[in-house]
SETIDO-70012 format. One record per residue (C-alpha): residue number from 0; residue in one letter; y, x, z. Coordinates in steps of 0.25 Angstrom, whole numbers, plus 2048, in hexadecimal, padded with zeros to 3 digits. Layout:
<num:NUM | residuo:A | v:Y | u:X | w:Z>
...
END
This chain:
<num:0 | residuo:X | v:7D6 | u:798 | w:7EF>
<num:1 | residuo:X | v:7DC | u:78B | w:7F5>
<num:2 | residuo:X | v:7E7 | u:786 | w:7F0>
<num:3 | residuo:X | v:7F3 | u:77D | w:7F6>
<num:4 | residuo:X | v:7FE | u:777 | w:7F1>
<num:5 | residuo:X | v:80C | u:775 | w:7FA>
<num:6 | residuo:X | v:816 | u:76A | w:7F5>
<num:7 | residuo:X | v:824 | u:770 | w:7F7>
<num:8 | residuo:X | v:831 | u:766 | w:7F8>
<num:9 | residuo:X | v:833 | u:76B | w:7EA>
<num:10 | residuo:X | v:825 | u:764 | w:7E5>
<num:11 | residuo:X | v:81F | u:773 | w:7E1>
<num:12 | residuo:X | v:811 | u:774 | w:7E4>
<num:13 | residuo:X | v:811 | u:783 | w:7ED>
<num:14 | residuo:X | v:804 | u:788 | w:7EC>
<num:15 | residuo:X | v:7FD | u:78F | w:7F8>
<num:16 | residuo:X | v:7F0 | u:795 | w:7F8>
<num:17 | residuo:X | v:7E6 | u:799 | w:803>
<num:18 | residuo:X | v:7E2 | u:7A6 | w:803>
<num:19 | residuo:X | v:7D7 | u:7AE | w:80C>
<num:20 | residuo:X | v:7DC | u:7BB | w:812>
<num:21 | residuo:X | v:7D2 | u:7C4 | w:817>
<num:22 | residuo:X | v:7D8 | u:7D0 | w:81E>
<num:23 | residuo:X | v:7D0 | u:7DC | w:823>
<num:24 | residuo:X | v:7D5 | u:7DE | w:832>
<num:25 | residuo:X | v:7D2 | u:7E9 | w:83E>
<num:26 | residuo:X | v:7D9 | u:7ED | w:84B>
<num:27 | residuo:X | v:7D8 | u:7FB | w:847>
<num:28 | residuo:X | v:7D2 | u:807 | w:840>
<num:29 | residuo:X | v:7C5 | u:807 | w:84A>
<num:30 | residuo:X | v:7C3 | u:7F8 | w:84A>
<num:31 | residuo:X | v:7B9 | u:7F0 | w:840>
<num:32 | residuo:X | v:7C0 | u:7E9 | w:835>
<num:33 | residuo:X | v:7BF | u:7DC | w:833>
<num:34 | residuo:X | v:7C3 | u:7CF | w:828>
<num:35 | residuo:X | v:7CD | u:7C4 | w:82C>
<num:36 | residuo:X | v:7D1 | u:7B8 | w:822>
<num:37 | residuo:X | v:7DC | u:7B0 | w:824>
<num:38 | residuo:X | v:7E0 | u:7A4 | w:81C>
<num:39 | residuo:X | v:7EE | u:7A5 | w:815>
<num:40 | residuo:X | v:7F3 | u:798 | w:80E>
<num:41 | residuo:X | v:800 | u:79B | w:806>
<num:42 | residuo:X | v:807 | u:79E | w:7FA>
<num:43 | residuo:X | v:800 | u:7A8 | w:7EF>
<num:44 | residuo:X | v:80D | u:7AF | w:7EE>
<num:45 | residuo:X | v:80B | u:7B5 | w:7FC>
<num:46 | residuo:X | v:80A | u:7C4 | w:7FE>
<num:47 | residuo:X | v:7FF | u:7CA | w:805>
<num:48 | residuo:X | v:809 | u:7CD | w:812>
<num:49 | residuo:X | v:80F | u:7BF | w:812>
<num:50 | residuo:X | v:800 | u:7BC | w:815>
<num:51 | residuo:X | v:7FF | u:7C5 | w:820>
<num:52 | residuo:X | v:80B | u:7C3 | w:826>
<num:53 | residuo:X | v:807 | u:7B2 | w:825>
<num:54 | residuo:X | v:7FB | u:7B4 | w:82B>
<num:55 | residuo:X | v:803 | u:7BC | w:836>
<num:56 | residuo:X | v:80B | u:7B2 | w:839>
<num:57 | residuo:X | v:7FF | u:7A8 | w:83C>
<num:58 | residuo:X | v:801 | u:7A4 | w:84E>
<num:59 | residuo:X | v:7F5 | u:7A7 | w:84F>
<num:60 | residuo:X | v:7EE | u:7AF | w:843>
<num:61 | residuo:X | v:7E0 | u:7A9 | w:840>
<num:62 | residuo:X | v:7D7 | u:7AD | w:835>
<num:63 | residuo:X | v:7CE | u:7A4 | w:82E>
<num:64 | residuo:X | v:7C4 | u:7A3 | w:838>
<num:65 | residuo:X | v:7D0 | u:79B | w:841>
<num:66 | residuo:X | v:7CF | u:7A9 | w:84A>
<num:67 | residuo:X | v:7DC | u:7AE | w:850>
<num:68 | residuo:X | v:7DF | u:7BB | w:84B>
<num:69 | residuo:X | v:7E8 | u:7C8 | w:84D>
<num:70 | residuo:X | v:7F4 | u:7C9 | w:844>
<num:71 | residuo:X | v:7F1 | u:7D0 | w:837>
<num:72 | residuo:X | v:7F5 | u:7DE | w:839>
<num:73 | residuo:X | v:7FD | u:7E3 | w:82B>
<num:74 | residuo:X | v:809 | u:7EB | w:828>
<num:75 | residuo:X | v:815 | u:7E8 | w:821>
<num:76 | residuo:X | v:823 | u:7EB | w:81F>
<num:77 | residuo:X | v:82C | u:7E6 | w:814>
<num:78 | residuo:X | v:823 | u:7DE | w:80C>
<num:79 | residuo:X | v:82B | u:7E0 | w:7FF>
<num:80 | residuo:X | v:822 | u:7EB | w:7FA>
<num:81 | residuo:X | v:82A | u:7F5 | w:7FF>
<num:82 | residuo:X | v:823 | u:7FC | w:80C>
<num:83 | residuo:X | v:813 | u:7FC | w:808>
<num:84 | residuo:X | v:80E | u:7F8 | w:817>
<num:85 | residuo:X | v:809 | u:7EC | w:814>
<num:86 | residuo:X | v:7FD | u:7F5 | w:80B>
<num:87 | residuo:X | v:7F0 | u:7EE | w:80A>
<num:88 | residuo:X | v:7E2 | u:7EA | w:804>
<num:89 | residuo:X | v:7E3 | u:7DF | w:7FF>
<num:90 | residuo:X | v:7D7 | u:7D8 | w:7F7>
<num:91 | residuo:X | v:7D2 | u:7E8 | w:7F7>
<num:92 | residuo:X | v:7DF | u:7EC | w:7F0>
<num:93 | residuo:X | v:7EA | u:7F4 | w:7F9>
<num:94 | residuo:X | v:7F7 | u:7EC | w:7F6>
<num:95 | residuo:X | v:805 | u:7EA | w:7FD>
<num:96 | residuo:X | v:803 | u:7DB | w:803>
<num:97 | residuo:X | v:812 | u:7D7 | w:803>
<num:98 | residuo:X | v:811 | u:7D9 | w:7F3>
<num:99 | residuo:X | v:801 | u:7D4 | w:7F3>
<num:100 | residuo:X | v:803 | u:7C7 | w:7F0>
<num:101 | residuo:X | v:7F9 | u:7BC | w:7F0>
<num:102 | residuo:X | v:7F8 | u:7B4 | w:7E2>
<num:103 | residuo:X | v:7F7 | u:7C4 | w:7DC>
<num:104 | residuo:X | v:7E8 | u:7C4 | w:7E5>
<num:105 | residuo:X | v:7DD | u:7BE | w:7DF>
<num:106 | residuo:X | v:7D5 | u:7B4 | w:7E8>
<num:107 | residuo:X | v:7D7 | u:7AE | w:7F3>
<num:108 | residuo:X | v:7D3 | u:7B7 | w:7FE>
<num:109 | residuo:X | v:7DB | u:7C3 | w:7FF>
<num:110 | residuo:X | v:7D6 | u:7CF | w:808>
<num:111 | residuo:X | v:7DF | u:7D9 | w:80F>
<num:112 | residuo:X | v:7DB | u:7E6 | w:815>
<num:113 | residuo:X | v:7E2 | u:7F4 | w:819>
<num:114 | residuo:X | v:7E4 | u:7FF | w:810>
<num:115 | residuo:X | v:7D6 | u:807 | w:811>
<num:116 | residuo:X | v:7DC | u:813 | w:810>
<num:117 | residuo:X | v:7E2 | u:816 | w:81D>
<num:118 | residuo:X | v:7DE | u:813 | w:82C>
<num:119 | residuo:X | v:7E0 | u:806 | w:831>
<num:120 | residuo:X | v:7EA | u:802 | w:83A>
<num:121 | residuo:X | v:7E6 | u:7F5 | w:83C>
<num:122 | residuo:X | v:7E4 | u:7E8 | w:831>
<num:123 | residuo:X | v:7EA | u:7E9 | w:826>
<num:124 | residuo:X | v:7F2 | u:7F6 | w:82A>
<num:125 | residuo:X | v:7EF | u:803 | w:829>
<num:126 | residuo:X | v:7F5 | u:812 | w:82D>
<num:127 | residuo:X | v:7FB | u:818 | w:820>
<num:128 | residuo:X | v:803 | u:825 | w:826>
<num:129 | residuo:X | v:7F9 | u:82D | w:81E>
<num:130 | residuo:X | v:801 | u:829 | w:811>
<num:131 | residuo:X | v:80E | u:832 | w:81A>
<num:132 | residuo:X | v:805 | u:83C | w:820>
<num:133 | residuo:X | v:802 | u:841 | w:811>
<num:134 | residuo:X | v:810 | u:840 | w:80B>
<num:135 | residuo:X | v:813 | u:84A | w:817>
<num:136 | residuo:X | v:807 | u:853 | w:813>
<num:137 | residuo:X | v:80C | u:853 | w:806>
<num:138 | residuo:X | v:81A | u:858 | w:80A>
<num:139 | residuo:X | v:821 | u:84D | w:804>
<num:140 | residuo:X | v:82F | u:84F | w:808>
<num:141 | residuo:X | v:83B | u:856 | w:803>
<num:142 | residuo:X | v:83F | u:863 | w:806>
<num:143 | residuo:X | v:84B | u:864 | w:7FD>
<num:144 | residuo:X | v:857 | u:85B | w:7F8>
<num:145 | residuo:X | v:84E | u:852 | w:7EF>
<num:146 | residuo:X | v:852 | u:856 | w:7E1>
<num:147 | residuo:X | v:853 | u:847 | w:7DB>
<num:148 | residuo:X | v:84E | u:847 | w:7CB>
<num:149 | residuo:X | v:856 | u:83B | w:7C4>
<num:150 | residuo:X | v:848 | u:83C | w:7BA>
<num:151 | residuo:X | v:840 | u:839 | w:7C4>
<num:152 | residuo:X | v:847 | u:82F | w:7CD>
<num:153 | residuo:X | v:83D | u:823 | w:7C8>
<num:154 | residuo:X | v:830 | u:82A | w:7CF>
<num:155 | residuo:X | v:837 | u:82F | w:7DA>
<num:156 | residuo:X | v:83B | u:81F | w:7DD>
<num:157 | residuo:X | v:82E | u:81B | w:7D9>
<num:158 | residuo:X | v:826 | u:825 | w:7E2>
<num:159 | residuo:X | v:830 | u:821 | w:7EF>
<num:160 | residuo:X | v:82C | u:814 | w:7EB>
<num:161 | residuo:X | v:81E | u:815 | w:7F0>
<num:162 | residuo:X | v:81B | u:80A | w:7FD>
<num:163 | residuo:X | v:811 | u:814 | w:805>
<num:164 | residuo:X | v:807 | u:809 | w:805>
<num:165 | residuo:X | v:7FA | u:811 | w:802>
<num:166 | residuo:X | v:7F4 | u:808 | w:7F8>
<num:167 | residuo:X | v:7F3 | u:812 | w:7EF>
<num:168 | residuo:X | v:7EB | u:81C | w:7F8>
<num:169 | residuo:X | v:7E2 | u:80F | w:7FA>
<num:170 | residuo:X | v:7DD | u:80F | w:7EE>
<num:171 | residuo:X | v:7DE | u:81D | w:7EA>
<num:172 | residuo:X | v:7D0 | u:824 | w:7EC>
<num:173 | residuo:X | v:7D4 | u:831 | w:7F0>
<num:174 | residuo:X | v:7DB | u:82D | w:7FC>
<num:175 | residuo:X | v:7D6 | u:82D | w:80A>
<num:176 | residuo:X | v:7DF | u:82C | w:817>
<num:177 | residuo:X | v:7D9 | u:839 | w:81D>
<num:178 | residuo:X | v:7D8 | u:83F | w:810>
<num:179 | residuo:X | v:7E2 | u:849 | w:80B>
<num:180 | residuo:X | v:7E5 | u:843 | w:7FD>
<num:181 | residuo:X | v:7F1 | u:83E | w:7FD>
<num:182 | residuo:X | v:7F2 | u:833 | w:7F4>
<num:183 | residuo:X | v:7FC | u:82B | w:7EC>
<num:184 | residuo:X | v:806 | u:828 | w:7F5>
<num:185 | residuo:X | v:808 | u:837 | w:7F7>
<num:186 | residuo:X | v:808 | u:83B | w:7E9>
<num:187 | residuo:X | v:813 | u:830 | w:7E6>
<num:188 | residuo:X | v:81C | u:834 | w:7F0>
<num:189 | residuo:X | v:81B | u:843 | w:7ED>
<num:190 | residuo:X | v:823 | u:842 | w:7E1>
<num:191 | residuo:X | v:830 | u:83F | w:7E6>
<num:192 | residuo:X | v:82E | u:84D | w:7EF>
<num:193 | residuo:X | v:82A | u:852 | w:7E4>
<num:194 | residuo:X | v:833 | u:84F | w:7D9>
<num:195 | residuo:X | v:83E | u:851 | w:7E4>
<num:196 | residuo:X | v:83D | u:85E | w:7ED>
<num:197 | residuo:X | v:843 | u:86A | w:7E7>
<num:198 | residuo:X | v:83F | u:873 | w:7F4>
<num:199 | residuo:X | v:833 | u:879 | w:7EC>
<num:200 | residuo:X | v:82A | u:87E | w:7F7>
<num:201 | residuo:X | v:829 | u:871 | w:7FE>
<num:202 | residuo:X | v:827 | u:86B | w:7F0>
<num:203 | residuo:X | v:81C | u:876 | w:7ED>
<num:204 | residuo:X | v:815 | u:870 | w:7FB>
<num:205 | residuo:X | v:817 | u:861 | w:7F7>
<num:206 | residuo:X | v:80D | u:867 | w:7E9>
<num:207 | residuo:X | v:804 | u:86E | w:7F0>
<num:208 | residuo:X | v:801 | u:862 | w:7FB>
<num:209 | residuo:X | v:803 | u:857 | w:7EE>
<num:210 | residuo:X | v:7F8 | u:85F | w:7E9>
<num:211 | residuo:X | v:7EF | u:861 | w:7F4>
<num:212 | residuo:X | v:7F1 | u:852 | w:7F9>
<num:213 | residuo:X | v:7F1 | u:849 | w:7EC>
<num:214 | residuo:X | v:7F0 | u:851 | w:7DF>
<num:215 | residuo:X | v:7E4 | u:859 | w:7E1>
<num:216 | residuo:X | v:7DE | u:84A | w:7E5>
<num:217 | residuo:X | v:7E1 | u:840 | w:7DF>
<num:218 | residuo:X | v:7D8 | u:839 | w:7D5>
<num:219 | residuo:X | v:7E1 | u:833 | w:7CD>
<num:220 | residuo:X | v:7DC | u:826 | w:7CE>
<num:221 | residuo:X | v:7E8 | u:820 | w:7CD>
<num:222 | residuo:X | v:7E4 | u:812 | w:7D5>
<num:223 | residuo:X | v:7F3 | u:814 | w:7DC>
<num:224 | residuo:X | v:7FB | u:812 | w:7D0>
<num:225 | residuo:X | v:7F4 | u:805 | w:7CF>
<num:226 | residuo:X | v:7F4 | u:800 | w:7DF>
<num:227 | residuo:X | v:802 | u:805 | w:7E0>
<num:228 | residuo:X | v:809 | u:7F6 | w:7E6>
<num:229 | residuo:X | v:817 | u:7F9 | w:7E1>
<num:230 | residuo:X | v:812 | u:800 | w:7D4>
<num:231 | residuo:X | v:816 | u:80F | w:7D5>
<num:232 | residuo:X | v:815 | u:818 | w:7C9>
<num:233 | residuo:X | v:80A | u:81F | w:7D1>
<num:234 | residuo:X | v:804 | u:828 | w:7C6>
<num:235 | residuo:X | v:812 | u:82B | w:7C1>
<num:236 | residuo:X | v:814 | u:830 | w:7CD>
<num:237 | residuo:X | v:807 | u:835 | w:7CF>
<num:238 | residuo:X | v:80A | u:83E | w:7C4>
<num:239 | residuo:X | v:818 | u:842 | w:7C7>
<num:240 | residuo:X | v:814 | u:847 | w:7D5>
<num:241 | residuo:X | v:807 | u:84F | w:7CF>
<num:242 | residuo:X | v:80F | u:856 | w:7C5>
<num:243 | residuo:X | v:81A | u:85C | w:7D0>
<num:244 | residuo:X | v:811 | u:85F | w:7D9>
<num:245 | residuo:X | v:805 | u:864 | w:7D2>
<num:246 | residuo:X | v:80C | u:869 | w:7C4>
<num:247 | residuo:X | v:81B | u:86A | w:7CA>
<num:248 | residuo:X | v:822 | u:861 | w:7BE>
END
């Protein structure tokens, strides 16, 4: 890793380091996939997406090879770890790259690819609709005035609280994007349904789907409480959802 120190008016040395990034692009889901490295000098503090967006901002892009590129095609949106869009590999680990940031990566190459998961869009972004497609196969929403359990207030918040970024279905070995396991993401956000409708026939078909499409399939592996980027009490909830909709408590 290269080093380079910056004199400041104020006589601080501000160190920059160079970095190699070597991103995996394709124009689409039936093109070849191919590497690109880019040279990034900057400060370690960076995030991941203030990489990108710098390397965006170069008139024109050029990769290391003094080739003139396409812009690098990613998604993001709040950039305070609040939205999830901005879900990637990076060095083989899916992370948020607003809250990725560099002096936490060893090295000084770091690799970025899209989440393996679901079908490419293009870069660095994929398609992800599968994660609402099966909240509506599970019938996650409210038939009746919710009933609202002071007891349980703290899950409730910390199930809303989930991104919808799909790392945990990343690393979860069960899930497949055409499959019909279900996966984290539903299971977590099944338990405010379930510990809110009162309307007790559309709660009994929310079970029978939580079931069919997470219980009866889920190896308990337990990978997505520890990839979770904001830290959910996934197996709390885990738990919580299994026992109302599998044992009604």
């Amino acid at each position: 890793m290269v080093e380079r120190f910056l004199c400041t008016c104020s006589r601080k040395a501000v160190i920059h380091l160079v970095y190699k990034i070597r991103i995996r692009r394709q124009e689409s889901q039936k093109s070849d996939s191919y590497w690109q490295e880019f040279e990034f000098d900057g400060s370690k503090n960076s995030s991941v997406a203030n990489v990108l967006k710098e390397l965006n901002s170069r008139t024109p892009l050029k990769d290391d090879s003094g080739n003139i590129v396409t812009p690098i095609s990613w998604e993001c949106s709040c950039m305070v770890r609040k939205c999830g869009a901005c879900a990637m590999l990076i060095n083989e680990r899916p992370r948020l790259a607003c809250s990725t940031f560099l002096h936490t990566l060893k090295g000084s190459t770091i690799t970025l690819e899209p989440l393996s998961k679901f079908p490419l869009v293009r870069d660095l972004i994929v398609d992800r609709s599968i994660l609402f497609e099966n909240l509506k196969k599970l019938n996650l929403w409210l038939e009746s005035e919710a009933y609202m359990n002071p007891w349980t207030h703290e899950p409730r918040y910390q199930s809303a609280r989930c991104l919808m970024c799909g790392c945990c279905l990343e690393v979860c070995p069960n899930f497949s994007a055409n499959g019909t396991f279900a996966g984290t993401v539903a299971a977590v956000n099944a338990f405010r349904i379930l510990n809110e409708e009162q309307e007790s026939t559309h709660l009994n078909e929310i079970s029978a789907e939580y079931k069919k499409r997470f219980f009866e399939g889920c190896g308990k592996s337990l990978s997505c409480h520890d990839i979770c980027p904001i830290g959910l009490p996934v197996e709390e909830l885990l738990v919580r959802s299994n026992a109302a909709a599998v044992w009604g408590k």
